[in-house]
N, C-alpha and C positions, 0 to 999 in steps of 0.2 A: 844586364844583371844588376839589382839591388845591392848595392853598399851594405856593408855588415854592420847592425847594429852593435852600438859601442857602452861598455857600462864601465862607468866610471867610479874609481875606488874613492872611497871613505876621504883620504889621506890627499886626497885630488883633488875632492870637493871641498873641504878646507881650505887650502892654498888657493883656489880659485877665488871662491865668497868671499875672502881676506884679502886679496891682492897679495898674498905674497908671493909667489911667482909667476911674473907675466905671463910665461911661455905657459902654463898652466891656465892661465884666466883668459888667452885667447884661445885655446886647442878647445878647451870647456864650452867659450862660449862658440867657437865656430860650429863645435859638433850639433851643441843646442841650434842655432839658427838653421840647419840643414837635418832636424828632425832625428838623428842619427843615436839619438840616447836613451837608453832603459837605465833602470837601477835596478834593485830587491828587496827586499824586506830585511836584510843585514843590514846595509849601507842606509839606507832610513833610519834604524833604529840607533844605530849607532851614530849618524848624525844628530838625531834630536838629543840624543844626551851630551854630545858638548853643546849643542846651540847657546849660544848667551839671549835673554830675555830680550835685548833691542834687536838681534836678527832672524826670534825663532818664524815671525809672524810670514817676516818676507822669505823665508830659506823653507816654510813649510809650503805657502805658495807656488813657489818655481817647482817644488822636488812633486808637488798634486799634476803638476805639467806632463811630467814624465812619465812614457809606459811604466811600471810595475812587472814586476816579476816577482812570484809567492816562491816559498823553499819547501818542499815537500817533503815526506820522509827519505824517500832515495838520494837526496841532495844532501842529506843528515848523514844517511847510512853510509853513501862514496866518499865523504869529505872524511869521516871516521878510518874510511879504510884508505884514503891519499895521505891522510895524517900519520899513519900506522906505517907506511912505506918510508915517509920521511924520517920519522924517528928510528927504524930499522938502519938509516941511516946515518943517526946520532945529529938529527934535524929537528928539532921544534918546532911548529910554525901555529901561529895564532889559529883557531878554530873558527873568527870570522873571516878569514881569509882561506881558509880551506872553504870555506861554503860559498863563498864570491869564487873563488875558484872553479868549484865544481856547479854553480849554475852557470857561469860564463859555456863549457866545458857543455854541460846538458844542453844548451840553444845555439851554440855557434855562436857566441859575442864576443869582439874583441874585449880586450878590459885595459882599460887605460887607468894605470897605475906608476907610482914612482918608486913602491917599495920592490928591492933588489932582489925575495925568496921567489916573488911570484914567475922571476924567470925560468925557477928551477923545476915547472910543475907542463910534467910534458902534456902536449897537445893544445897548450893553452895560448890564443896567440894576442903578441899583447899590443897596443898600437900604439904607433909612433907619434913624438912630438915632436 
């Protein structure tokens, strides 16, 4: 059986590229070296607007390495209504993580993440570091 591709959050790609937490910048790089990683078109975008000017060239590089995964309007339309659920129960939760959410959710991807809501969102499963 193939190992589940793993997509890794915003907030984890950060902490990796920067070094600031090891256990982050090795879990990143070991998934990278054993092919194990997609992104989407969230976590892109929202990469490249913090990049700083000395690391966009190389951080745009390694992210062109990576499968892709596009967001389509049902990944729009679920994250609208997982959204809608959370706030029913007095929960807010970012709308780029409701979309990282629900395409992890649409393909089977783990999502290797450090923020603490992503645990609240059933069926999602998240991977260990």
């Amino acid at each position: 059986m193939d190992e589940p591709r793993i997509l890794i959050d915003t907030s984890v790609w950060v902490d990796a590229l920067r070094g600031r937490r090891r256990e982050m910048t090795e879990a990143v790089r070991d998934l990278l070296n054993r092919d194990r990683v997609v992104t989407c078109d969230v976590v892109v975008a929202e990469l490249r607007v913090g990049l700083r000017e000395q690391e966009r060239a190389r951080v745009l590089g390694l992210l062109d390495a990576v499968p892709r995964v596009g967001v389509d309007a049902s990944d729009w339309d679920e994250a609208g209504d997982l959204g809608a659920r959370f706030r029913a129960r007095g929960v807010t939760l970012p709308l780029t993580d409701l979309l990282i959410a629900r395409v992890c959710l649409r393909h089977g991807f783990e999502l290797l993440a450090s923020d603490d809501h992503f645990r609240s969102v059933d069926g999602l499963v998240l991977h260990p570091v």
